[in-house]
Each structure stands twice: as structure tokens, then as C-alpha cells.
N, C-alpha and C positions, 0 to 999 in steps of 0.2 A: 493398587497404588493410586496415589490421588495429586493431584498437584494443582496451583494456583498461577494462569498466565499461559500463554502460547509457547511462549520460548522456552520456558521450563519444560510443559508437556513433548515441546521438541526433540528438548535432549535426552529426558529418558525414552525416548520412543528409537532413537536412533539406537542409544545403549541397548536394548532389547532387541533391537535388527545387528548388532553387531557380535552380540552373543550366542544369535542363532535361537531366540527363545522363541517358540510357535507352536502354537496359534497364540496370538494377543489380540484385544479388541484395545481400539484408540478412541475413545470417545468422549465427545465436551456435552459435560450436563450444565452450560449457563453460558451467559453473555456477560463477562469479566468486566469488559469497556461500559456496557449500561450501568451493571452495578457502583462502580467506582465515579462517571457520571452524574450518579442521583445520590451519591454521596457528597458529591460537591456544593459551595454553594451557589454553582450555576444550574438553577431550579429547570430550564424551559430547553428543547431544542434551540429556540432561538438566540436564547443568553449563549449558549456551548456554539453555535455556529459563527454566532459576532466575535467571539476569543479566537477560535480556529481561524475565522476570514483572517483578522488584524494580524495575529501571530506570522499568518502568509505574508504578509504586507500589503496584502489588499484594504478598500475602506468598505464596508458592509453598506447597503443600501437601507435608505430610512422607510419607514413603515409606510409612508405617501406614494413609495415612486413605483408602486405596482410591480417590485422582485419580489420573488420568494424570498420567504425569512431565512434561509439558508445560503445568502447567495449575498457577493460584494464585485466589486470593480477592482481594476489597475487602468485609468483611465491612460495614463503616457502610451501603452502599449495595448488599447481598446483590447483589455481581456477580461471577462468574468472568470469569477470563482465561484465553483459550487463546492459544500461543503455538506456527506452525506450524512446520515444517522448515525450516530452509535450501535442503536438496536436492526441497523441494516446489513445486509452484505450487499457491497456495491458488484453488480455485474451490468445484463446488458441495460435493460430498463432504464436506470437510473445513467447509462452515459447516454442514450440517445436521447431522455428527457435535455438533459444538460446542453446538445447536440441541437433540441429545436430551440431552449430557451437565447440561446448563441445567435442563431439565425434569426429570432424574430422578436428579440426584445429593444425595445427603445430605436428600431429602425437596423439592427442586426450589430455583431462585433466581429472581432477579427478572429480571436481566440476565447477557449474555454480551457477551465482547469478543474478538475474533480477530484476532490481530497477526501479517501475512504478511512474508516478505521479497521471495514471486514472485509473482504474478497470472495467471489466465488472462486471455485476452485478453476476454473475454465477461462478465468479471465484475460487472462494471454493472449487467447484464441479471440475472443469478445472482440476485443483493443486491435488485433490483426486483420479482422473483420471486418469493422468499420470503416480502417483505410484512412484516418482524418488527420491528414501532422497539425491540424488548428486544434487537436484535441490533447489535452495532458493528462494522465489519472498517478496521480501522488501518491503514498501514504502518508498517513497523517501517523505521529513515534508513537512507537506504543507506552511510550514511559510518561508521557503528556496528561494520561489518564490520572496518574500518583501526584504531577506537580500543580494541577488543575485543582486543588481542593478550595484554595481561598482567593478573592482578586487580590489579595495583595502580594501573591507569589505571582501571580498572572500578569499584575502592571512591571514587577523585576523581571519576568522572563519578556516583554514586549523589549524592555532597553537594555537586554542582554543581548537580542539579537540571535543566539544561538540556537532556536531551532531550526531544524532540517526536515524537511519532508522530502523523501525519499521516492525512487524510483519502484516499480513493480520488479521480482523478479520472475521468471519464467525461463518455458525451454520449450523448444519443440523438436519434434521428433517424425523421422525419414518414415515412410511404410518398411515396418521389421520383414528382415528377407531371412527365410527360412531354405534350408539346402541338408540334404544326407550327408552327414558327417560321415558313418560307417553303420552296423547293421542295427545297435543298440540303440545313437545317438544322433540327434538333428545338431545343424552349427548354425545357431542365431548369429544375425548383423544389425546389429541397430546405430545407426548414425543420427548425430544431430543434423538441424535443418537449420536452427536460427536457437541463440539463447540470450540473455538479456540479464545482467549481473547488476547486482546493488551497485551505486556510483560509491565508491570510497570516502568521498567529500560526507557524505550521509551517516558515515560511522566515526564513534566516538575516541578516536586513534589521532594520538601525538604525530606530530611531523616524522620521526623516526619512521614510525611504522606506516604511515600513510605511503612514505617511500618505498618501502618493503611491499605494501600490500600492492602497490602500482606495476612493482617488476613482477609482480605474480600474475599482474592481470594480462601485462605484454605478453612475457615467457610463455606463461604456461594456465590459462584461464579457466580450464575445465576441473583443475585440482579443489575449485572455488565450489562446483558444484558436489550437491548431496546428494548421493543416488543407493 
């Protein structure tokens, strides 16, 4: 089976694990976000980073002021934004570059923001690691890739206002305690230690359901995750 997109390949991989089908292999033969990308007509890293900073509300820095082309300001709240590759997965690398650019550009700022399209899978850990609350790492929608084809869908979505760049999700997990059940059988315990859920705001849900999705995250939060 073949599919186009993360969240597609998501859901049949889930259906597969829910049906008990085994052995499967899950595997991506391509970078979805470059091709759709270089489909656009934003030709360069740079054109695609100056859309992502704006779209943030940041203003991109000019080609004079010695930033990376990939990289803009929120001057009210001395924050930079970095905005990674498409053809990249943002892990540790890429936040502690963002991390010295923070500390020593133009005499240093307060905060930093890093807006990925790919993730290592580890990343959780990366971001817990670090320990920096001046550090932010976003996603950047993945549906951004489809409306990004022409600027003049690009100049409608700046004064729509409407995107969201969204939080990471992640989970971490206690050292699993293992104990004899009886003579056959071990009794695994695996506890959470800390997890971190999409913000609601981030998803494309009516007030009704945003309500709905909120008592789910009071009540009962862990029904949210996929395991």
C-alpha cells in the first residue's frame, strides 16, 4: 500500500496495528514538503523562509543586516524566528545553532522561536535537554505546503490571519518495571513521566467542539494519546 502525506500514512498504520496485522514495514520513500515546495512559486529557501517568518508575524531581516536568510525578528518582544528547511528534520543541531544565533546576534535577544516542517523522532528529549524556556520550537501546518503554491494565495492568507503554528507533541516515559506475575507470565508497568498535547487553539474545530475537546483535556487527557 502506498499513500501521499504523513497523516494519511498515520492512519492506515494505526489500522494495521488495530487489526493485529504483523509484520508490516512503515516506510517513507520521499520528502512530501520539498516536493510540493519546489512546486511552488517560491523558487529559493529564502523566498519560502520570508513567507513562513511573515505568516508568523515576524518581519524577515534584509539581506544587509548579517541574519541568516532564514531568520526574522518580533522587535516589541526582542524575539527571533528561525525558520528550518523543508528538506531538513529539525532536531538537536539546528536548536542549538538558533540557541547561539539568540545569544550573539546584533548584541544578543531575549527569545528564540524555531519553526520546523520535520522532526526527529527524539525530539522531546532534545527540547527537555536543553532546559531554555527562551527557546520555542513550533510546527509549521502541514497543509501550508498545498496553499503555498501562488503569492497571491500567500498575500489572502497573511490578511486572513488564520494560521497556527502549533506546539510539538510528545510523551515520556518512567523506567518500565518488570515483576513475576505467575510461572508463565511477567506484569509490565509502564507510567508516564511528563506528556505534552497539541494546544486545541492549533486545530481546525468550531467553538462547539473546541469546548468538547477542552473537557477531554481537563477530564481525561491521556484518551488524546495514541499508543
Amino acid at each position: 500500500m502506498t499513500d501521499l502525506g504523513k497523516p494519511a500514512c498515520m492512519i492506515t498504520r494505526k489500522r494495521l496495528i488495530d487489526q493485529d496485522a504483523k509484520p508490516f514495514l512503515y516506510h517513507s520513500i520521499g520528502d512530501y514538503q520539498k516536493e510540493q515546495y519546489e512546486k511552488s512559486e517560491f523558487r529559493t529557501i529564502r523566498d519560502l523562509a520570508h513567507v513562513v517568518v511573515n505568516l508568523y508575524g515576524a518581519t524577515p531581516f534584509p539581506p544587509n543586516e548579517g541574519a541568516p536568510a532564514n531568520a526574522g525578528y518580533i522587535k516589541q518582544s526582542r524575539t527571533l524566528v528561525v525558520v528550518d528547511s523543508p528538506s531538513k528534520m529539525t532536531g538537536y543541531n539546528t536548536l542549538r545553532r538558533a540557541q547561539e544565533f539568540r545569544n550573539s546576534f546584533a548584541g544578543g535577544w531575549k527569545n528564540v522561536v524555531v519553526l520546523g516542517w520535520n522532526f526527529v523522532s527524539d525530539i522531546g528529549q532534545i527540547i527537555s535537554s536543553l532546559n531554555d524556556k527562551n527557546l520555542e520550537v513550533l510546527v509549521i501546518p502541514a497543509d501550508l505546503r498545498d496553499i503555498l503554491r501562488t503569492k497571491a494565495k500567500y498575500k489572502k492568507l497573511i490578511d486572513s490571519g488564520k494560521v497556527r503554528f502549533s506546539s510539538l507533541q510528545y510523551l515520556k516515559v518512567k523506567p518500565i518495571q518488570k515483576a513475576d506475575y505467575d510461572k508463565s507470565n511477567d506484569k509490565i508497568t509502564v507510567e508516564l513521566d511528563n506528556y505534552i498535547l497539541l494546544s486545541h487553539d492549533a486545530l481546525p474545530l468550531d467553538e462547539k467542539n473546541k469546548v468538547k475537546l477542552e473537557n477531554v483535556i481537563e477530564e481525561d487527557p491521556l484518551t488524546l494519546l495514541e499508543y
